[in-house]
N, C-alpha and C positions, 0 to 999 in steps of 0.2 A: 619767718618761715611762711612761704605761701600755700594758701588749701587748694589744690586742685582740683574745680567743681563740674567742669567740662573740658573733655581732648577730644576733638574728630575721630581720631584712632581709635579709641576706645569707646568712647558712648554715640558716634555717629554711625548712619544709617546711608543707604543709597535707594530712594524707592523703585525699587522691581517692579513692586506691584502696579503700579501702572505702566509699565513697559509690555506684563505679561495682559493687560487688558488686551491686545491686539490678537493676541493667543484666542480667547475667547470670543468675541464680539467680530470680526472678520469674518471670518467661518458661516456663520451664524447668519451673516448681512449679503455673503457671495449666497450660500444657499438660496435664500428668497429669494435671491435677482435672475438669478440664474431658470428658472421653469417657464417662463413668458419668454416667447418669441418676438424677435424686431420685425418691423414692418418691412417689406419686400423693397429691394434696390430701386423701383421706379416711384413708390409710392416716399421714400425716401427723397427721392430725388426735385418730387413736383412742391413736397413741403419740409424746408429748412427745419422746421422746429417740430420731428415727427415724434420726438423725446417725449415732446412737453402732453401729445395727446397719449403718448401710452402710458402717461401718471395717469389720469385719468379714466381710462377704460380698460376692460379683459385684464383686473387683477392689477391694475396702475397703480393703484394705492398700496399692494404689499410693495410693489415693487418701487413705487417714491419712500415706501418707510424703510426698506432697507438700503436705497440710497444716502437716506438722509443718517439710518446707523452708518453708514461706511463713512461715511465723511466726518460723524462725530470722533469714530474709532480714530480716524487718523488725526483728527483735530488734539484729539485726547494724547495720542501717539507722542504725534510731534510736541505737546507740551512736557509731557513726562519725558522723552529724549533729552529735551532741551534741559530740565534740572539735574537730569545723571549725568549728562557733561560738565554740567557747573559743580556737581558734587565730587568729582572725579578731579575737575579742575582743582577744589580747593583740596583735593587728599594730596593730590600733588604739590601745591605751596607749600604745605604743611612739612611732607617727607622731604621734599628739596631745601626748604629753609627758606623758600621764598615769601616771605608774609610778614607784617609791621607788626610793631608790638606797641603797645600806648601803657601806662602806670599814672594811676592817679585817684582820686575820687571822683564818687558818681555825680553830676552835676544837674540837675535839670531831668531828673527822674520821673518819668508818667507813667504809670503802673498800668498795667490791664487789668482790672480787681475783679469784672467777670466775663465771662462768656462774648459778650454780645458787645464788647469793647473793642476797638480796630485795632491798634495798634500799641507795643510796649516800645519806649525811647528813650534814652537816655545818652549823654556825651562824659566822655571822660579826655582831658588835656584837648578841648576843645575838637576832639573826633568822635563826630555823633554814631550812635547806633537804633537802629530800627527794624526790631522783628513781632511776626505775629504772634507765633504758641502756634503752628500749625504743624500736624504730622511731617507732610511733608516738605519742611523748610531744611535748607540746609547750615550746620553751624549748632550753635547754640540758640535753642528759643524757648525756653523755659518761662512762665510768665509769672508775675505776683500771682495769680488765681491759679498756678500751676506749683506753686509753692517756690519760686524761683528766690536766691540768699542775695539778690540784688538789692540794694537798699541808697537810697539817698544819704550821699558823705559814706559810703563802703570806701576801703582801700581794692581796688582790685586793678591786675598785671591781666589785659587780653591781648592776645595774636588773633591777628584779622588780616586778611585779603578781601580787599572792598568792602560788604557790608554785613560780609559771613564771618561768625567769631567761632576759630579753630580751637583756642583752649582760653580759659576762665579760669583764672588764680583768684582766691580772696584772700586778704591780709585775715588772719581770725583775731 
């Protein structure tokens, strides 16, 4: 009889919260840019890089700092997009039945035992796996320092799609 330690369905997450950062920090980055006027069409015209002097002068510097938020906003943006699609991706593996399943023992076990450790790995039937213990990771990432029932020679049954694991059986 297998334990059931992780399902997508039930214990996963899809991080909003950096989707909703855009919500906030936008707003925020148009305000400042927005009170400073651009330089006139001809003065425009005689120098290409009129941009570069109004960093610099008449309140240049709010207005490069909230260039440089707008840009992280969206930098930020597009990263946190970019995992809700792949979390989304994997909900759907999962409902559709699209995703491998591997059985075996843990082989080659490197624990993350704290903090300040990079990464937790291990393979099973020769299909390795590699995750951090980070909030927003998608799959299963529970770490030894996170109290994770992973253990070197475990019996354990996971469904994966690439290198996200959707559910986590342990033999007990």
């Amino acid at each position: 009889m297998w334990q059931t330690v992780f399902d997508l369905r039930r214990d996963g997450t899809i991080p909003w919260w950096a989707l909703l950062s855009l919500l906030y920090f936008l707003p925020l980055a148009v305000l400042l840019y927005l009170p400073f006027r651009r330089p006139s069409k001809t003065k425009r015209r005689k120098n290409p890089f009129w941009w570069l002097d109004s960093l610099a002068f008449s309140g240049g510097r709010i207005r490069g700092f909230a260039l440089l938020l707008v840009l992280l906003v969206v930098y930020f943006f597009c990263e946190s997009l970019k995992l809700s699609i792949h979390a989304w991706m994997a909900y759907d593996d999962l409902r559709a039945g699209t995703y491998q399943v591997v059985e075996g023992r843990v082989r080659h076990y490197v624990p993350k035992r704290f903090a300040q450790d990079r990464d937790e790995s291990f393979d099973v039937n020769g299909v390795a796996f590699i995750y951090a213990g980070t909030d927003d990771a998608i799959g299963y990432n529970r770490t030894y320092y996170q109290g994770s029932p992973i253990r070197e020679g475990s019996l354990v049954r996971i469904a994966y799609t690439g290198n996200f694991i959707l559910r986590l059986q342990i033999a007990p």
